[in-house]
C-alpha positions in Angstrom: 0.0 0.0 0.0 1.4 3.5 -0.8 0.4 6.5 1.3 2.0 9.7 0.2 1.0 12.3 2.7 2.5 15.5 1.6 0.5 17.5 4.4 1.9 15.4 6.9 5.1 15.9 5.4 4.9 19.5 5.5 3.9 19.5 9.1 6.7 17.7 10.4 9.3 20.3 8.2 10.0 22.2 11.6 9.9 19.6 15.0 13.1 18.6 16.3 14.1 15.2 17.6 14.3 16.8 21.1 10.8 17.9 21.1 9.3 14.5 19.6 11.7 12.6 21.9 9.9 14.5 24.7 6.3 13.9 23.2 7.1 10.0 23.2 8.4 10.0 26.9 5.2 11.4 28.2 3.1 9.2 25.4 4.9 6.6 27.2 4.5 6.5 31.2 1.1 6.9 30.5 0.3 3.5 29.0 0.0 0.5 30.6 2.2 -2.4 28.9 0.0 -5.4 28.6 2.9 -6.7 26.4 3.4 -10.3 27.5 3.9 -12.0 23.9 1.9 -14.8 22.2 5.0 -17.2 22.0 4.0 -20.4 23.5 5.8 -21.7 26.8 7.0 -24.6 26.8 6.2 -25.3 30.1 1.9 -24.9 29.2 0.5 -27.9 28.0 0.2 -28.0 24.3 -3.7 -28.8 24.6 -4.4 -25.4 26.7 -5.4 -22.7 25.0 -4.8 -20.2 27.5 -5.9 -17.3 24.7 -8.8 -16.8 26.8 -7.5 -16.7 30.5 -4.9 -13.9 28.8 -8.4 -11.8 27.8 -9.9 -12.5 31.5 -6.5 -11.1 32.8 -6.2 -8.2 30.3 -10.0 -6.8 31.1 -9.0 -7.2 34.7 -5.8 -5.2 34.8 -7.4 -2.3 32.2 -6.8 0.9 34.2 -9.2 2.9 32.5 -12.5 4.2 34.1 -15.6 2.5 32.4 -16.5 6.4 30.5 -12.9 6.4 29.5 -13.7 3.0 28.1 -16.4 3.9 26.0 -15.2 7.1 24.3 -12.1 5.0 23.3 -14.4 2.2 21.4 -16.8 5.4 20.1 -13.6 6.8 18.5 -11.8 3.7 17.0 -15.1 3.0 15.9 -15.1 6.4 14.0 -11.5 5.6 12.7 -12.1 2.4 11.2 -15.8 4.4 9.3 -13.2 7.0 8.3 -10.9 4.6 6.7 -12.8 2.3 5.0 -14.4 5.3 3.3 -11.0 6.5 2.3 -8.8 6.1 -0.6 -6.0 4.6 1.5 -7.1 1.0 2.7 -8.9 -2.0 1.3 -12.2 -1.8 2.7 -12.9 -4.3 5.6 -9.0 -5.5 5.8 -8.4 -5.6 9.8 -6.3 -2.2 11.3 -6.4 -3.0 14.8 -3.9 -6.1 14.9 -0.9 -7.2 17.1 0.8 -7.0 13.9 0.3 -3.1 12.6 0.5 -2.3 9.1 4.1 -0.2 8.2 2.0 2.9 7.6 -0.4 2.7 10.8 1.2 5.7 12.0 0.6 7.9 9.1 -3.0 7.2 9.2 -3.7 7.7 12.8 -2.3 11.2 11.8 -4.2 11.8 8.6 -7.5 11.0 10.3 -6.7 13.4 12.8 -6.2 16.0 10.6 -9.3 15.1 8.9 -11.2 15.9 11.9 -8.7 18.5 13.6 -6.8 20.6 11.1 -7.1 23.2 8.3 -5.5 21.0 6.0 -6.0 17.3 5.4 -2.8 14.9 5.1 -2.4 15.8 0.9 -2.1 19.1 2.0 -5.3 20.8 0.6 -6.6 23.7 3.0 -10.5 22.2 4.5 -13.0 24.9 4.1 -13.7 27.0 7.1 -17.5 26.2 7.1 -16.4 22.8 8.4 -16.7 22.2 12.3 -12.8 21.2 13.5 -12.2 19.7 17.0 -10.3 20.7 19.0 -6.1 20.5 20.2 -7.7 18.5 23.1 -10.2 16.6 21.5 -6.8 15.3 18.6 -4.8 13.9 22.1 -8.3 11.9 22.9 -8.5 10.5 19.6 -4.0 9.5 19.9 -5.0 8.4 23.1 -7.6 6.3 22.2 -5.3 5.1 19.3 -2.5 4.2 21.5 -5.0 2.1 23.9 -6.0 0.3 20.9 -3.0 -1.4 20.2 -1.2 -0.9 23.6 -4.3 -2.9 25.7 -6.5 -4.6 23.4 -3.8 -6.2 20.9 -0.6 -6.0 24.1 1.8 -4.4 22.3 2.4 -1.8 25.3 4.0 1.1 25.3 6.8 0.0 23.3 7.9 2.7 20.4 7.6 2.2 17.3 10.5 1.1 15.4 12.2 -1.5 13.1 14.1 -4.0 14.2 17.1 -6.1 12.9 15.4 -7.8 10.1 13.4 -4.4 9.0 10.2 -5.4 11.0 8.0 -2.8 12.6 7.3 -3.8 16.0 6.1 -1.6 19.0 3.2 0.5 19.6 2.0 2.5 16.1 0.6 5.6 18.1 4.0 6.0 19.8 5.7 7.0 16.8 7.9 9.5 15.5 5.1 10.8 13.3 2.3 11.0 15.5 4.5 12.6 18.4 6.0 15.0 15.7 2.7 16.0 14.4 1.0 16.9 17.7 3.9 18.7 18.7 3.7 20.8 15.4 0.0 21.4 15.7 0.8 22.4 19.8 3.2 25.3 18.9 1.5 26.1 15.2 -0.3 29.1 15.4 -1.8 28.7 12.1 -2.8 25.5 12.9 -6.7 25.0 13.7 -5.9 22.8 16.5 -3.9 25.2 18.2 -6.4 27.7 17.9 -9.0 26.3 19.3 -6.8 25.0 22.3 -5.5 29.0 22.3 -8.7 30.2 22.8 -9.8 27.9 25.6 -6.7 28.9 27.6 -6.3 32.5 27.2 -10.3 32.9 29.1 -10.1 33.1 32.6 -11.5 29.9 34.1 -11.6 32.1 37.6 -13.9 34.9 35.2 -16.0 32.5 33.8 -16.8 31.3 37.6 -17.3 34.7 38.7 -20.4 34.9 36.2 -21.9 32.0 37.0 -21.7 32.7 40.4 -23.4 35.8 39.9 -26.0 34.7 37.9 -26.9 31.3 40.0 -26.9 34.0 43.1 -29.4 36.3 41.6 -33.5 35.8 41.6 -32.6 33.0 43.8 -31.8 30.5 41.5 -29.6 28.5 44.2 -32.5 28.9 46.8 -34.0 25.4 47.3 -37.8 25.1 47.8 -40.1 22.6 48.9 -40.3 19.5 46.7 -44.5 20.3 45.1 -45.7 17.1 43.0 -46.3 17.9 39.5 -44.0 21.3 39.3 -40.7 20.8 37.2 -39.9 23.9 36.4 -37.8 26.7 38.3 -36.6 29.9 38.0 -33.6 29.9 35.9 -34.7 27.7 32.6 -32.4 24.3 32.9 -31.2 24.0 36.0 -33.1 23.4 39.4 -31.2 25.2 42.3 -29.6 21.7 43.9 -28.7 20.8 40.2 -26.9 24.6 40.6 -25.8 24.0 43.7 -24.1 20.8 42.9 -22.3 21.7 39.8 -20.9 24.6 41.2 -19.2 22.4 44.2 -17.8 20.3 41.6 -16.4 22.9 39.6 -14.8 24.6 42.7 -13.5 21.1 43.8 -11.7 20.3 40.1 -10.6 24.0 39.9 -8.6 23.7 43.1 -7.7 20.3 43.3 -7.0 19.7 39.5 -9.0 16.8 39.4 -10.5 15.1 36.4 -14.2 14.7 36.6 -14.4 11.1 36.8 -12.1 11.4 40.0 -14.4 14.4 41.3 -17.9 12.4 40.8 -15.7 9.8 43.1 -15.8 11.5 46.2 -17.6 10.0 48.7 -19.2 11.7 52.4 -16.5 9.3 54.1 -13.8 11.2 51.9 -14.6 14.5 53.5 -13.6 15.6 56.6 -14.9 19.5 58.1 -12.4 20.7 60.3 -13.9 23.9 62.0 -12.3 27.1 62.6 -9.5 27.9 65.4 -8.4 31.4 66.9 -5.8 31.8 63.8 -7.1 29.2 61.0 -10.5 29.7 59.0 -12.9 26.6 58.6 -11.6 24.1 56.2 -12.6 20.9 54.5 -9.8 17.9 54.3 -10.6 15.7 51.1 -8.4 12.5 50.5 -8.9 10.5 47.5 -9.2 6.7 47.6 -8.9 6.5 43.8 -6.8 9.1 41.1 -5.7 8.0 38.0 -2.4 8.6 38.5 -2.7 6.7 42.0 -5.4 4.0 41.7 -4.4 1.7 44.5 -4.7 4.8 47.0 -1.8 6.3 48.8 -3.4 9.9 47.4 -2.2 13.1 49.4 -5.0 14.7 51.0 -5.9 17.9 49.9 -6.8 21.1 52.8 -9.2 23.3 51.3 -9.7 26.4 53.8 -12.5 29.2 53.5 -11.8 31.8 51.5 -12.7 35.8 52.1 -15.9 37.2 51.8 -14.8 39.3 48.6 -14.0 35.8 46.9 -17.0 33.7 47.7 -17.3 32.6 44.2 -13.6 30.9 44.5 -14.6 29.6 47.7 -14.8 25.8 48.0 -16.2 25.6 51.8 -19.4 27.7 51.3 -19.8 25.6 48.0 -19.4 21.8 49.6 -21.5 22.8 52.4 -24.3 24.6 50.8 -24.3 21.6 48.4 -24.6 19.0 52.1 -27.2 21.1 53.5 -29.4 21.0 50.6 -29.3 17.8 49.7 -29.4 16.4 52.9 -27.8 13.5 52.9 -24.6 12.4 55.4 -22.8 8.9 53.6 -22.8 7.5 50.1 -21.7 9.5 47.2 -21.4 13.4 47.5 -22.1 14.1 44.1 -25.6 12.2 43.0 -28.1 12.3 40.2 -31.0 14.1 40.6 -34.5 12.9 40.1 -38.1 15.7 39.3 -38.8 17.6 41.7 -35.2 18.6 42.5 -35.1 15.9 44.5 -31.6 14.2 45.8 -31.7 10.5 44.2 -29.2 7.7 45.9 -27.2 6.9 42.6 -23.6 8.8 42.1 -23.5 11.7 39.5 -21.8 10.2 35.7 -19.1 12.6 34.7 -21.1 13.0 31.2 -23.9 14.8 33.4 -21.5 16.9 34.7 -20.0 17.9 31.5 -23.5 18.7 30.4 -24.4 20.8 33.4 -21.1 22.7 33.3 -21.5 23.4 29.9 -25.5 24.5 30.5 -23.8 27.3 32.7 -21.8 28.5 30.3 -25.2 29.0 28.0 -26.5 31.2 31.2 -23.9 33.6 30.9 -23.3 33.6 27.5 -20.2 31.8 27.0 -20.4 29.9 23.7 -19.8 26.2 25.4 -18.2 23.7 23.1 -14.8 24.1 23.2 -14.5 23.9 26.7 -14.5 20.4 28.6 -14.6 19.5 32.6 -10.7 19.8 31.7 -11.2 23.0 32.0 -11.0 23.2 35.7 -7.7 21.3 35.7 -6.1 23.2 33.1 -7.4 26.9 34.4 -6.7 25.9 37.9 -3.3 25.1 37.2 -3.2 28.8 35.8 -4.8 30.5 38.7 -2.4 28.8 40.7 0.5 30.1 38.7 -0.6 33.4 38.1 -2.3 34.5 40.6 -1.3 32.7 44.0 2.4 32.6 42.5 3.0 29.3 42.8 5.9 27.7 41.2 6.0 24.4 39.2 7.2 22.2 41.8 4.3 23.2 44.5 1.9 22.5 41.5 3.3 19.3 40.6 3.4 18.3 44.3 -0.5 19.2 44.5 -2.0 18.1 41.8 -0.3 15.0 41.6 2.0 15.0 38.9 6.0 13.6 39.0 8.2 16.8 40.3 11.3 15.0 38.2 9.9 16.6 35.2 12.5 13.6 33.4 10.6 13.9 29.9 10.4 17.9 29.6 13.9 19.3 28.9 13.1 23.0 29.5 11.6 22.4 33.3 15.1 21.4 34.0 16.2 25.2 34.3 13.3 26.1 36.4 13.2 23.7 39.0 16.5 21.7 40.8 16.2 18.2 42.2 18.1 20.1 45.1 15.3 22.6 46.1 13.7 21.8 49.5 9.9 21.6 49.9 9.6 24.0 52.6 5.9 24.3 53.2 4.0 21.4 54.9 1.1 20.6 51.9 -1.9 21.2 54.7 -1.2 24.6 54.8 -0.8 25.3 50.8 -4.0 27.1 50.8 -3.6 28.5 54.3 -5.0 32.2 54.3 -2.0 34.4 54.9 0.6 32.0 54.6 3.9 34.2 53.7 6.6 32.9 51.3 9.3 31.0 53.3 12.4 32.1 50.6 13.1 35.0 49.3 11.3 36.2 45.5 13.3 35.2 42.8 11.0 38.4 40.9 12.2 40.9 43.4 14.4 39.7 46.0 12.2 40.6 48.9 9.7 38.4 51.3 6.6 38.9 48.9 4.4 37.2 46.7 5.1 37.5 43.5 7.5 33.9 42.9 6.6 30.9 44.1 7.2 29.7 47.1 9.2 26.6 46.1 
């Protein structure tokens, strides 16, 4: 089969081997090798067929949550429509395989572009009445690429590349070209992917909060009322004011914990803890995971959320997680919970796919065109707050949101942070009111705020 891709070609022109070398590091710790080989041991009995005992064990050890799951298949679904509609494959000849085709990687890429970019893999600009995803939305569909072949067909997180005999082994969506064209369409600023993405990030999560805020506040929209038979609707169009209330408590906790949403609609009444207020420390809530995806066997860091001042009540994670408790009334079981007519509390946890369609039904109220943003969001524009406006430096937001603090794959972190620097502040007091910087500001020298602590 011959695939000439001159608009992959072109995009490529300008990454460097450092910064697809990078790419392929991170692509890398964050699959799980289910790579165990389908050799035959001579020590199994040649009657076994122990094919299906190696499924059992692979369905058991997938570390993906069950939402996770499904977009995957919904999306190598969609690849598979794309390519047998396309010039480049004979229809109905098997893609997904523990033997990939030489040229896997170059269509993972052009179908990405097909749904991403301004210009399709032969180069030709796409029309710019066509809808294009997002620079988000083209990792999801890599992602869901490399899960294909890493999980379902256990070829791991191996890269791809030839080996003595001119073979290609390894994982196709860990490749050279796929890592090279992401990185391209990251720091293109022509690029529609990076547009998109651009947009996203450059509005203020915190604003975007503030307005809702504002506008769940007014006409009482978060004022619960007595459930009435028969009466479904409230003032305020979608949303009911414990539906309100409830959203806005998980967007506080995913802004300043950085959580995904399917750890957020985790949290359960036994994972909360009030602590109340002492002569020098406001009221705070102490949440501690059981499950992260970066830590799914527990041993999660706890996180100390403390009340903020009155003049930021809308960034204020207390008053949210306990007006949420009093008005749903309910003391175990999940914290976050579907909601039945009425505006009544049901007992079944929240999905993360409601969430997403609450969050983005907010955005609606306050005239925020909704799409392009995702419960991501939170994560990504609490990450910013955090930087920008609280000062903190890398490390701290590493350390509290979970990530690795070696920073081994991204060359450039190396000159910010040293494996030498000591972690000075204890992590319950990271959003202590009127904690003071412990070194000196690397901005201005002085005992101030405006460098990171650490």
């Amino acid at each position: 089969m011959s695939c000439p891709f001159p608009g992959i070609v072109e995009s490529l022109q300008h990454v460097s081997l450092t910064d697809i070398t990078a790419d392929l590091e991170a692509q890398h710790e964050s699959v799980v090798d289910d790579s165990d080989g389908d050799e035959k041991d001579e020590a199994i009995r040649p009657d076994v067929d122990i094919k299906e005992l190696r499924q059992q064990i692979s369905k058991a050890s997938n570390s993906t949550t069950e939402g996770t799951q499904k977009e995957y298949e919904l999306l190598q679904n969609a690849f598979l429509v794309w390519l047998n509609s396309s010039s480049y494959w004979t229809k109905d000849t098997p893609f997904f395989t523990d033997r990939p085709h030489p040229d896997s990687p170059a269509l993972i890429v052009a179908w990405i572009m097909s749904r991403c970019d301004s210009k399709d893999a032969q180069g030709r600009v796409i029309p710019t009445a066509q809808i294009r995803q997002s620079y988000s939305y083209a990792q999801k569909m890599r992602a869901a690429m490399t899960h294909a072949f890493g999980h379902n067909h256990r070829l791991g997180k191996a890269k791809w590349h030839k080996d003595d005999r001119g073979t290609w082994k390894g994982n196709p969506s860990v490749s050279d070209t796929v890592s090279g064209y992401l990185y391209h369409c990251k720091g293109n600023q022509t690029c529609k992917l990076t547009s998109c993405f651009t947009a996203v990030s450059e509005t203020s999560i915190q604003e975007t909060l503030k307005k809702i805020y504002d506008f769940n506040q007014a006409e009482n929209r978060s004022v619960p009322t007595p459930y009435v038979p028969g009466r479904r609707k409230h003032n305020g169009a979608w949303g009911s004011p414990r539906v309100r209330l409830q959203t806005y408590a998980l967007m506080l906790i995913c802004f300043w914990c950085l959580l995904r949403s399917d750890e957020a609609v985790r949290i359960t009444f036994d994972d909360l803890e009030f602590i109340p207020a002492d002569a020098t420390t406001p009221s705070s809530f102490e949440l501690t995971l059981r499950w992260r995806k970066t830590d799914q066997f527990g041993q999660v860091k706890p996180f100390r959320l403390y009340m903020r001042d009155e003049c930021e009540a809308y960034l204020c994670p207390v008053r949210a997680i306990a007006a949420w408790i009093l008005s749903a009334r309910k003391e175990s079981g999940p914290l976050f919970r579907k909601m039945n007519s009425g505006d009544r509390v049901s007992d079944e946890p929240l999905a993360s796919d409601t969430f997403l369609e609450w969050f983005r039904n907010c955005l609606v109220d306050v005239d925020v065109y909704p799409f392009p943003y995702g419960t991501h969001s939170f994560r990504r524009g609490g990450c910013q707050f955090l930087s920008a406006y609280l000062r903190w430096g890398p490390r701290k937001i590493a350390d509290w949101g979970g990530w690795s603090t070696e920073f081994s794959w991204v060359t450039i972190v190396t000159y910010l942070i040293s494996w030498a620097d000591s972690e000075i502040i204890e992590r319950e007091n990271f959003l202590r009111p009127g904690m003071q910087p412990v070194l000196l500001c690397t901005v201005c020298g002085r005992n101030c705020g405006c460098g990171g602590a650490y």
